[in-house]
N, CA, C and O atoms as a GROMACS GRO file, in nm:
protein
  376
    1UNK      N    1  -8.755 -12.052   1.820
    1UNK     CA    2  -8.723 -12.151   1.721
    1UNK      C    3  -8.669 -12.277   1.787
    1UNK      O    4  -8.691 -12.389   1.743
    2UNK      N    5  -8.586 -12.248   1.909
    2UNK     CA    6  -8.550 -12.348   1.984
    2UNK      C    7  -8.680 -12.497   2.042
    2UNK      O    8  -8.676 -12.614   2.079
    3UNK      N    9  -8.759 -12.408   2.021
    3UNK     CA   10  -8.883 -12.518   2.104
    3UNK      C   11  -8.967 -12.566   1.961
    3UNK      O   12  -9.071 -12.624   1.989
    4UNK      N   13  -8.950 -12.556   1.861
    4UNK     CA   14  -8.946 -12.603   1.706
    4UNK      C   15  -9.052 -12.519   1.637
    4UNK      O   16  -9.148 -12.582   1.594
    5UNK      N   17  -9.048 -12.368   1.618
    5UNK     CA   18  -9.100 -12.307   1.582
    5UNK      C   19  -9.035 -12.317   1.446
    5UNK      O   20  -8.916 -12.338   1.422
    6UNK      N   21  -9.150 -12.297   1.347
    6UNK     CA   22  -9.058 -12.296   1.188
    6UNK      C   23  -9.025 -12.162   1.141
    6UNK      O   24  -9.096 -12.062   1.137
    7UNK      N   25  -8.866 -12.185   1.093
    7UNK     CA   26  -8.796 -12.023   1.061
    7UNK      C   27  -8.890 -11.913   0.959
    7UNK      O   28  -8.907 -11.794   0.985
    8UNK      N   29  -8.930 -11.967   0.870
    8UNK     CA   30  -8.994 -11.894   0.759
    8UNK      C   31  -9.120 -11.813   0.859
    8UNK      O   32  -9.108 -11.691   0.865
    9UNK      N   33  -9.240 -11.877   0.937
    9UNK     CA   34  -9.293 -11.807   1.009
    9UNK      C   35  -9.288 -11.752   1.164
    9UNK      O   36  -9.382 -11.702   1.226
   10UNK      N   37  -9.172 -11.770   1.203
   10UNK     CA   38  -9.056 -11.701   1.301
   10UNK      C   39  -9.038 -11.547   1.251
   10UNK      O   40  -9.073 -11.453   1.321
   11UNK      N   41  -8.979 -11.531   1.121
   11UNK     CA   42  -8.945 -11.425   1.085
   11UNK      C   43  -9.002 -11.333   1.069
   11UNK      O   44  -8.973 -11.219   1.105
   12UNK      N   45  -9.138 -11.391   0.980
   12UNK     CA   46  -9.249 -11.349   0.945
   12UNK      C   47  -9.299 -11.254   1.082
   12UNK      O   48  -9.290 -11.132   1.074
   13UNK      N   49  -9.334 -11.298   1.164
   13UNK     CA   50  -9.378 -11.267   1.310
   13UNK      C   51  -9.284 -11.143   1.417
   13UNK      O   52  -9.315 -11.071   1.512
   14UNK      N   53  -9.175 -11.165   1.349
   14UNK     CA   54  -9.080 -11.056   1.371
   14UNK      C   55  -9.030 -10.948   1.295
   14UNK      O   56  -8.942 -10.862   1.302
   15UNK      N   57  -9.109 -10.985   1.229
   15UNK     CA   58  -9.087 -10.896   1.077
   15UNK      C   59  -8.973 -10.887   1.030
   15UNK      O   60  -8.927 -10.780   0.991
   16UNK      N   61  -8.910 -10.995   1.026
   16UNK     CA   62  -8.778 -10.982   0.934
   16UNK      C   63  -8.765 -11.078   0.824
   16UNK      O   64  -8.787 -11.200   0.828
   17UNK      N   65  -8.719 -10.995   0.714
   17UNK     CA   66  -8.694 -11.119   0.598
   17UNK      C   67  -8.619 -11.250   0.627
   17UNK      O   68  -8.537 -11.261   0.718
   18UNK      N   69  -8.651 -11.344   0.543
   18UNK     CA   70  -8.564 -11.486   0.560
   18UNK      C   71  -8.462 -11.458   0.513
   18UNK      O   72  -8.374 -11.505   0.585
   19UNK      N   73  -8.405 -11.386   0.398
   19UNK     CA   74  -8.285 -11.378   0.352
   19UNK      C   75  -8.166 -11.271   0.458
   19UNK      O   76  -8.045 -11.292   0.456
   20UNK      N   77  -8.222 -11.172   0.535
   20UNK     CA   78  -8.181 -11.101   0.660
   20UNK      C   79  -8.134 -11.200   0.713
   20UNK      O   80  -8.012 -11.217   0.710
   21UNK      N   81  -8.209 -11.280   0.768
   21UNK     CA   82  -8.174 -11.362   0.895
   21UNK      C   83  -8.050 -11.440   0.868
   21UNK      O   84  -7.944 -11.434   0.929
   22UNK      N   85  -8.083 -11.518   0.759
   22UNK     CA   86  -7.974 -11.599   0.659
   22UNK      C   87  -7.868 -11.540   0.651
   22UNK      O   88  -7.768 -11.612   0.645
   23UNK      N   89  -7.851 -11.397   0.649
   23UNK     CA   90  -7.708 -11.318   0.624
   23UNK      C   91  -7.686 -11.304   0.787
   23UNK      O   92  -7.574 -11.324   0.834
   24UNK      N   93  -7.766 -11.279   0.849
   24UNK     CA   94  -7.681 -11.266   1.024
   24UNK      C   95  -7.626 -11.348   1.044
   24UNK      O   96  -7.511 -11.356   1.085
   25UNK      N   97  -7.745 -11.480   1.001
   25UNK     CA   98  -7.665 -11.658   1.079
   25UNK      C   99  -7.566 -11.666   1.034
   25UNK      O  100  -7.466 -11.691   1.101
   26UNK      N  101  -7.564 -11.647   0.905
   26UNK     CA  102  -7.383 -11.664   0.859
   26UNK      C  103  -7.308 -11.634   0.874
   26UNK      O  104  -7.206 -11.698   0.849
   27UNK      N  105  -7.308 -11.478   0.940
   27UNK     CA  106  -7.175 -11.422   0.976
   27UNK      C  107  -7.154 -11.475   1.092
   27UNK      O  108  -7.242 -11.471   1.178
   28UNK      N  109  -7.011 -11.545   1.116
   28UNK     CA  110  -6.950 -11.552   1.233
   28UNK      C  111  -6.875 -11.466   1.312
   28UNK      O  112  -6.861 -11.479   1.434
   29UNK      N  113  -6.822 -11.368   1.236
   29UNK     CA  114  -6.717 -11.261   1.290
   29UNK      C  115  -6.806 -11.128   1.234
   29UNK      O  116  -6.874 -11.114   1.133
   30UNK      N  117  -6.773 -11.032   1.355
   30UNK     CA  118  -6.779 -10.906   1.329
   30UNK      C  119  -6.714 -10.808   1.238
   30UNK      O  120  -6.608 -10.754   1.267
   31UNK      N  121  -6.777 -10.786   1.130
   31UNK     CA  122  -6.694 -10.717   1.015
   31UNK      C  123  -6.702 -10.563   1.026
   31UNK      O  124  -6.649 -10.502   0.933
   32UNK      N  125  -6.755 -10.497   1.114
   32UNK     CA  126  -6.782 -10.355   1.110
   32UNK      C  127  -6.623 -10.328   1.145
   32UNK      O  128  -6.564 -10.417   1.205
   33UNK      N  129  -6.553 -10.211   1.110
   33UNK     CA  130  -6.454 -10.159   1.127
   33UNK      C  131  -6.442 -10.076   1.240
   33UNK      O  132  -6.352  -9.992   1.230
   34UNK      N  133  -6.497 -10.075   1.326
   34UNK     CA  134  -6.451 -10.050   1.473
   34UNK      C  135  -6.478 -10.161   1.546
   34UNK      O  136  -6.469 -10.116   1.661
   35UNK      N  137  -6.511 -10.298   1.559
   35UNK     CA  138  -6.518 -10.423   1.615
   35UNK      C  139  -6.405 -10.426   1.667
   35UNK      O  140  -6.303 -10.385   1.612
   36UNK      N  141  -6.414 -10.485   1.804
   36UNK     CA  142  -6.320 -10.482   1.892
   36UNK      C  143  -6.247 -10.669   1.846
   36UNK      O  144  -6.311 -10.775   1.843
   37UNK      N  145  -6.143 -10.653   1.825
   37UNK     CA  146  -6.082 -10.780   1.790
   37UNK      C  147  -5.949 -10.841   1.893
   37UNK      O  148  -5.833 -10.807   1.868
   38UNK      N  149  -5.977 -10.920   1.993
   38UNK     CA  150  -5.868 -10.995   2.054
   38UNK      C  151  -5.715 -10.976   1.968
   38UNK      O  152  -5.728 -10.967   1.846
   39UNK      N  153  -5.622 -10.971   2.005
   39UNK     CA  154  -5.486 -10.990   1.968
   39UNK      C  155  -5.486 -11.116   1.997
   39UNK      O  156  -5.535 -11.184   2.086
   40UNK      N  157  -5.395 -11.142   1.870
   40UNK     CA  158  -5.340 -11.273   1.837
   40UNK      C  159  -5.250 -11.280   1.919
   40UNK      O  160  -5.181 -11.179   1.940
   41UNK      N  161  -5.219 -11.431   2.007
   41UNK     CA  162  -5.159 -11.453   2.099
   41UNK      C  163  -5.014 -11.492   2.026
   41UNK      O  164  -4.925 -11.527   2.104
   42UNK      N  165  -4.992 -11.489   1.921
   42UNK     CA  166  -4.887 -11.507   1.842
   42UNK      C  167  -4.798 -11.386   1.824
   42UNK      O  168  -4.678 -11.404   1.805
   43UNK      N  169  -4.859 -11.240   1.829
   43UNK     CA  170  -4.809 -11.160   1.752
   43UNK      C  171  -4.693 -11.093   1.862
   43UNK      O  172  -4.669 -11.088   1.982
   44UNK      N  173  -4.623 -11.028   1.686
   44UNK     CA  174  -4.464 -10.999   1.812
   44UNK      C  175  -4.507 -10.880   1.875
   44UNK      O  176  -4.608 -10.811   1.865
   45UNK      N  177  -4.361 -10.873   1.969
   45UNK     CA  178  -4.386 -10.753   2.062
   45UNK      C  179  -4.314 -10.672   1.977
   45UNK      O  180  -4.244 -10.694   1.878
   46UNK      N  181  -4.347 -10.570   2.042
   46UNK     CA  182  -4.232 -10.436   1.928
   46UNK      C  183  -4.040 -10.437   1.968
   46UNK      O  184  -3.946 -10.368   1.930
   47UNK      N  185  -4.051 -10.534   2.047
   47UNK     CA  186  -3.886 -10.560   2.081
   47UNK      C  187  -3.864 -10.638   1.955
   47UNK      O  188  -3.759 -10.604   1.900
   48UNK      N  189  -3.923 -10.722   1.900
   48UNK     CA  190  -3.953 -10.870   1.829
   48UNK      C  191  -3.886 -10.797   1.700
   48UNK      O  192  -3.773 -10.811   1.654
   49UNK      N  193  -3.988 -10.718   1.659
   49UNK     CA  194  -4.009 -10.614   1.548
   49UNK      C  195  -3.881 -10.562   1.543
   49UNK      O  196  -3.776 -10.603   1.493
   50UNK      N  197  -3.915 -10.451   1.612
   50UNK     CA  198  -3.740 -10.398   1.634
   50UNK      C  199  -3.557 -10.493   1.610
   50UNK      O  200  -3.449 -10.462   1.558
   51UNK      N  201  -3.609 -10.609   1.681
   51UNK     CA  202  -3.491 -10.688   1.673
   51UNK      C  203  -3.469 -10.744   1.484
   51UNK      O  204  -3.367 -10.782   1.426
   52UNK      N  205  -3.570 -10.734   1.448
   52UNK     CA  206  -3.609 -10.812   1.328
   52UNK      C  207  -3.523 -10.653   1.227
   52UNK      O  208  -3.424 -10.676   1.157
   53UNK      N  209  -3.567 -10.542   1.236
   53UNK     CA  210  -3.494 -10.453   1.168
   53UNK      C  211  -3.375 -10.427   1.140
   53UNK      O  212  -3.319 -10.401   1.033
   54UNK      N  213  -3.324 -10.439   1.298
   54UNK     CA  214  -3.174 -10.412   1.335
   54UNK      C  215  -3.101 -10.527   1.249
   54UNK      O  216  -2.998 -10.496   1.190
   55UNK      N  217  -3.150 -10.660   1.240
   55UNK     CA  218  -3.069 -10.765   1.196
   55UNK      C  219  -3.071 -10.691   1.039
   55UNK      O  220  -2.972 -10.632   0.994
   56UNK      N  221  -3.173 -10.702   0.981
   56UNK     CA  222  -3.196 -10.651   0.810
   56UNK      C  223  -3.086 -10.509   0.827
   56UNK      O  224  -3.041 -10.471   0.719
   57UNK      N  225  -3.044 -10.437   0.937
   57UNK     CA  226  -2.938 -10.319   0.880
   57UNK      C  227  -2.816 -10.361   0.880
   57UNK      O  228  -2.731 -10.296   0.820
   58UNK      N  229  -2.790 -10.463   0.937
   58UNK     CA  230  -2.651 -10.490   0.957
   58UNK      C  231  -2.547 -10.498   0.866
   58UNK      O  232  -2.552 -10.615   0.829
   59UNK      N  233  -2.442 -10.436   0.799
   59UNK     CA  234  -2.349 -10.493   0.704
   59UNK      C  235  -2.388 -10.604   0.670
   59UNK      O  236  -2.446 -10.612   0.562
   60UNK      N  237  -2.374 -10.700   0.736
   60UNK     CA  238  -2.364 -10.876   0.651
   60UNK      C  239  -2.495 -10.911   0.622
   60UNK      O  240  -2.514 -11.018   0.564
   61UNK      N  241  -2.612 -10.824   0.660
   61UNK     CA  242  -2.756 -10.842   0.579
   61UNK      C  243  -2.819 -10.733   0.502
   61UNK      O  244  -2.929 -10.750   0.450
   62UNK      N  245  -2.754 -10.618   0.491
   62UNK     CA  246  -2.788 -10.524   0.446
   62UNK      C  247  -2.873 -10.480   0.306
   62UNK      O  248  -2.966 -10.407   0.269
   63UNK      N  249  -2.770 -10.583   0.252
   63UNK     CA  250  -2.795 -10.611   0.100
   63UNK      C  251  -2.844 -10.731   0.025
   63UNK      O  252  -2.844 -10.752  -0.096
   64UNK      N  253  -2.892 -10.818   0.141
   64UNK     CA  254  -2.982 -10.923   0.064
   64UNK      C  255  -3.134 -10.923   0.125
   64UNK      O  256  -3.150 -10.903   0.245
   65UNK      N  257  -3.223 -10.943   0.054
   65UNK     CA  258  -3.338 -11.033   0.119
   65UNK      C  259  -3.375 -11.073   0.194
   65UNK      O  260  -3.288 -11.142   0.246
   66UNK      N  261  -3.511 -11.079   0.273
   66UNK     CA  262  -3.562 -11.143   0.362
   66UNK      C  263  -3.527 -11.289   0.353
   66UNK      O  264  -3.474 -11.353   0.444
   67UNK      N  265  -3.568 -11.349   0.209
   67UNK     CA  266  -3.542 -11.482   0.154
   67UNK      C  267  -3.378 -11.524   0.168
   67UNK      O  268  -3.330 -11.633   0.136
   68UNK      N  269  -3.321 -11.431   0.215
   68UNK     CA  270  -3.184 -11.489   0.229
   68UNK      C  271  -3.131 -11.462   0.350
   68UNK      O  272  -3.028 -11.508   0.402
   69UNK      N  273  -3.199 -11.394   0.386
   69UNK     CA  274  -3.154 -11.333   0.561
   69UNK      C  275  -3.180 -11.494   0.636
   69UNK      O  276  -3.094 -11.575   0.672
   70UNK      N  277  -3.311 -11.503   0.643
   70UNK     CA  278  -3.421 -11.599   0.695
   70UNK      C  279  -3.329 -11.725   0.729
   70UNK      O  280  -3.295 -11.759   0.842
   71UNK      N  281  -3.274 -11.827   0.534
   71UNK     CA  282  -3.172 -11.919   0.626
   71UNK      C  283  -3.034 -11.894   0.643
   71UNK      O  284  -2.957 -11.981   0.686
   72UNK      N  285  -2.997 -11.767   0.608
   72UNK     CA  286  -2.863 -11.744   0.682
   72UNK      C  287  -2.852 -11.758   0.860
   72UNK      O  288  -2.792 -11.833   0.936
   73UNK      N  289  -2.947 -11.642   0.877
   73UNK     CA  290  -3.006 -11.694   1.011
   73UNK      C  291  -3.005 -11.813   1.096
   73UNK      O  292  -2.945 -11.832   1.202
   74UNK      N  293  -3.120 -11.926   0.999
   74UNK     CA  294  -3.175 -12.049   1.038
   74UNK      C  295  -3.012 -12.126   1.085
   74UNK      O  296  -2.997 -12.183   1.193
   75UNK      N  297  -2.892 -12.111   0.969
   75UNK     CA  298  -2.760 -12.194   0.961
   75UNK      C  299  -2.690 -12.149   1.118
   75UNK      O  300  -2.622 -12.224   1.187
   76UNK      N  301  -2.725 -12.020   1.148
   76UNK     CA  302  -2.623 -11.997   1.268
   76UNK      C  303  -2.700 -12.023   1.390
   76UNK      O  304  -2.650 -12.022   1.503
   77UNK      N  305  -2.866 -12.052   1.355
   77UNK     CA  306  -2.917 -12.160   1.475
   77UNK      C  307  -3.005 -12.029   1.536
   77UNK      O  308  -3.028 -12.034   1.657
   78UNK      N  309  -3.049 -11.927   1.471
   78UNK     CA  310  -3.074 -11.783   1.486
   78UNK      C  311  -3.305 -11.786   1.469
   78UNK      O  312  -3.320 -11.736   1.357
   79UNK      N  313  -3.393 -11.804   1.502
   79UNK     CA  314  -3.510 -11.757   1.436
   79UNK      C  315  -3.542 -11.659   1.531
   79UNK      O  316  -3.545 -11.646   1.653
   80UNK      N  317  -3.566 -11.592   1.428
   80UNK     CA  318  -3.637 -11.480   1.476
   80UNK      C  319  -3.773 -11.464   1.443
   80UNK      O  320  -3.839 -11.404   1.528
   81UNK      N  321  -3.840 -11.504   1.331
   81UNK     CA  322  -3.946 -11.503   1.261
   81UNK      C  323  -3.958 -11.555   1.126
   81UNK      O  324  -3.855 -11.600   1.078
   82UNK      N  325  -4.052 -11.558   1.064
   82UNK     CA  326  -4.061 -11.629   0.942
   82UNK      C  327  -4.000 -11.534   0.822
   82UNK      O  328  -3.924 -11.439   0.840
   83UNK      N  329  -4.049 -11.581   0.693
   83UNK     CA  330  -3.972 -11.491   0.601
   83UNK      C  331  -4.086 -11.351   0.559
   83UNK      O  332  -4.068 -11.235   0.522
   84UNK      N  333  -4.227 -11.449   0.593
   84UNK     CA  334  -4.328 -11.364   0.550
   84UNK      C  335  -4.335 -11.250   0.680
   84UNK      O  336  -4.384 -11.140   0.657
   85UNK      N  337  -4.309 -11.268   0.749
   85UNK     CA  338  -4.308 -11.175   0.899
   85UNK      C  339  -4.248 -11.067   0.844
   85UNK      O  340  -4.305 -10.961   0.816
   86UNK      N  341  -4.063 -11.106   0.820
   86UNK     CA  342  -3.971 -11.036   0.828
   86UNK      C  343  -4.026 -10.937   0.696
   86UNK      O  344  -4.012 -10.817   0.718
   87UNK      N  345  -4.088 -10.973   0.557
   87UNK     CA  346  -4.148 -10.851   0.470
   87UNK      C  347  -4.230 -10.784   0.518
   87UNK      O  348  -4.250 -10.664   0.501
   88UNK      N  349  -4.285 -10.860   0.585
   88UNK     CA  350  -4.423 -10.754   0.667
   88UNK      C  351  -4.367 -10.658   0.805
   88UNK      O  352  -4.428 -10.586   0.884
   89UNK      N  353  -4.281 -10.681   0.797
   89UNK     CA  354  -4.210 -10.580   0.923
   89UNK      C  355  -4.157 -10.522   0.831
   89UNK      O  356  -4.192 -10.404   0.839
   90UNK      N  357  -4.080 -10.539   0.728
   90UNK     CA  358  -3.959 -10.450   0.658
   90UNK      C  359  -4.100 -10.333   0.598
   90UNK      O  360  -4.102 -10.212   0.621
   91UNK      N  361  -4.195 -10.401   0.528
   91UNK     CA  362  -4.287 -10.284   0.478
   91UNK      C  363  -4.360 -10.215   0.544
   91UNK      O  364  -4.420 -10.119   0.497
   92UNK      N  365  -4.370 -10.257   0.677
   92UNK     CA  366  -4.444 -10.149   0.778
   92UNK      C  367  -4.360 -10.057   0.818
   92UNK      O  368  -4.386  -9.936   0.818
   93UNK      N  369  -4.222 -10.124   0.865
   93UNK     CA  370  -4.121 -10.018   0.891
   93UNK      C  371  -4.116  -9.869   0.823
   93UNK      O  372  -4.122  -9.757   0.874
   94UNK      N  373  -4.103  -9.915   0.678
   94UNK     CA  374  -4.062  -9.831   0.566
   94UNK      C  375  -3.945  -9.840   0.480
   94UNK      O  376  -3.928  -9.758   0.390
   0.00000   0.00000   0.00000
């Protein structure tokens, strides 16, 4: 196709439908569920994680919120992670 062969009888010739092809070209990412996927160069380490728990047990956070941990935190000059992190750690935790 590169040397200007036309797609409709490209396919034809390979025996594959136009609408096939149309669904490969479009996918950009591998959706099968064993696809090997790079780690996000962002994501925490399990110290990260861990540190993020220990703060949520503490007496003086025990009993509030991520949403309130987060800028109690932020005031004593403290990040550890975002607020959406810190739920997503608290619910993986358990």
């Amino acid at each position: 196709m590169r040397a200007g062969a036309r797609l409709l009888s490209t396919c034809r010739e390979v025996g594959l439908s136009l609408s096939t092809w149309r669904r490969w070209n479009g996918q950009a990412e591998d959706r099968r569920p064993t696809a090997v996927r790079p780690v996000p160069a962002n994501k925490l380490t399990a110290e990260e994680e861990h540190q993020i728990v220990a703060v949520c047990n503490e007496p003086e956070y025990a009993s509030l919120p991520p949403a309130q941990i987060v800028p109690c935190l932020a005031d004593k000059g403290i990040y550890l992670a975002s607020e959406s992190t810190f739920y997503r750690v608290l619910r993986r935790d358990g």
